[in-house]
C-alpha positions in Angstrom: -33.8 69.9 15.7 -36.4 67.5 16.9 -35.0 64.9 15.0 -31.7 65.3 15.9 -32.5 65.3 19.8 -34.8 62.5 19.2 -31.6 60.4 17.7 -29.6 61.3 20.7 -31.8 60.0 23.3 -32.3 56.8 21.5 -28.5 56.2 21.7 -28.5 57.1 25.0 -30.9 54.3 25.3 -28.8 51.8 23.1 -25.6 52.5 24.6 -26.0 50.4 27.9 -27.1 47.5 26.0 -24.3 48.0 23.4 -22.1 47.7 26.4 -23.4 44.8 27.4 -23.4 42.6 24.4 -20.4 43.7 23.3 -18.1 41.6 25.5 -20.7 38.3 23.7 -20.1 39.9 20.4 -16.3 39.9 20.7 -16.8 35.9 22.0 -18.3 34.9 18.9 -15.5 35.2 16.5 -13.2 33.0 19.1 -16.0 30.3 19.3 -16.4 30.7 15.6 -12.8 29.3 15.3 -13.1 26.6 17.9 -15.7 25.7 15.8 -14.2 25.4 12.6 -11.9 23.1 13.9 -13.8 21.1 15.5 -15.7 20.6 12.5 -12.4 20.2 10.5 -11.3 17.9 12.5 -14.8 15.6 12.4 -14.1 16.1 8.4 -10.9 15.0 8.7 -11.8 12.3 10.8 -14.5 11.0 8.4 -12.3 11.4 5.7 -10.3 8.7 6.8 -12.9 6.8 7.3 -14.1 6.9 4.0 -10.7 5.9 2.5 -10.4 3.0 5.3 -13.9 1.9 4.2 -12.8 1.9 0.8 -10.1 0.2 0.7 -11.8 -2.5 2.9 -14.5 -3.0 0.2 -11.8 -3.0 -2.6 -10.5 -6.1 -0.1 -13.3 -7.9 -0.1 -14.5 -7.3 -3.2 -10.5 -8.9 -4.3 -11.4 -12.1 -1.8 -15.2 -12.1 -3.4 -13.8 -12.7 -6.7 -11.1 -15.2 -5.9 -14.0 -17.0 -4.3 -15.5 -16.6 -7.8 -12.6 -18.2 -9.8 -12.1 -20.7 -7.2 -15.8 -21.7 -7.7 -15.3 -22.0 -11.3 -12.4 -24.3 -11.4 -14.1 -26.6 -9.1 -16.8 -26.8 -11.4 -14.8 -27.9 -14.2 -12.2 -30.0 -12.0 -16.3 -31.7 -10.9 -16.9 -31.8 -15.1 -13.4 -33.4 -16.1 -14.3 -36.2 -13.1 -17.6 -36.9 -14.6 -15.8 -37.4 -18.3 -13.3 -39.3 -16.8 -16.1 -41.7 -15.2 -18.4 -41.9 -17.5 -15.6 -42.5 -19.9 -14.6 -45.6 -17.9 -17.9 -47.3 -18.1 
């Protein structure tokens, strides 16, 4: 019965320890969930940045190709002026 007496003073040992860390142990599932949403919450908060952001780029990509057609009726409007005068010479 070595063994077995061996066993017992080793959790005789443990115990005070265990008794110790337990009231940390019992913190960590609490901080666990103060963590999760806090972390949720910085997802959710990037989330809606990411939708912001892409709808601002939709935006300017809309005004960057009205700049586009824009650009290309002023070259023709500047072609049809140059028939036009060089038809009157």
């Amino acid at each position: 019965m070595p063994l077995l007496d061996n066993l017992l003073n080793e959790s005789e040992l443990i115990q005070p320890l265990v008794d110790k860390l337990d009231p940390i142990v019992q913190a960590v599932p609490n901080f666990l969930g103060y963590m999760q949403y806090f972390l949720g919450g910085l997802f959710g908060l990037y989330l809606i940045y990411f939708v912001f952001s892409l709808l601002k780029q939709k935006k300017e990509l809309k005004l960057l190709e009205d700049i586009r057609q824009e650009l290309r009726e002023i070259k023709d409007l500047k072609k049809q002026i140059h028939k036009v005068v060089k038809n009157k010479k």
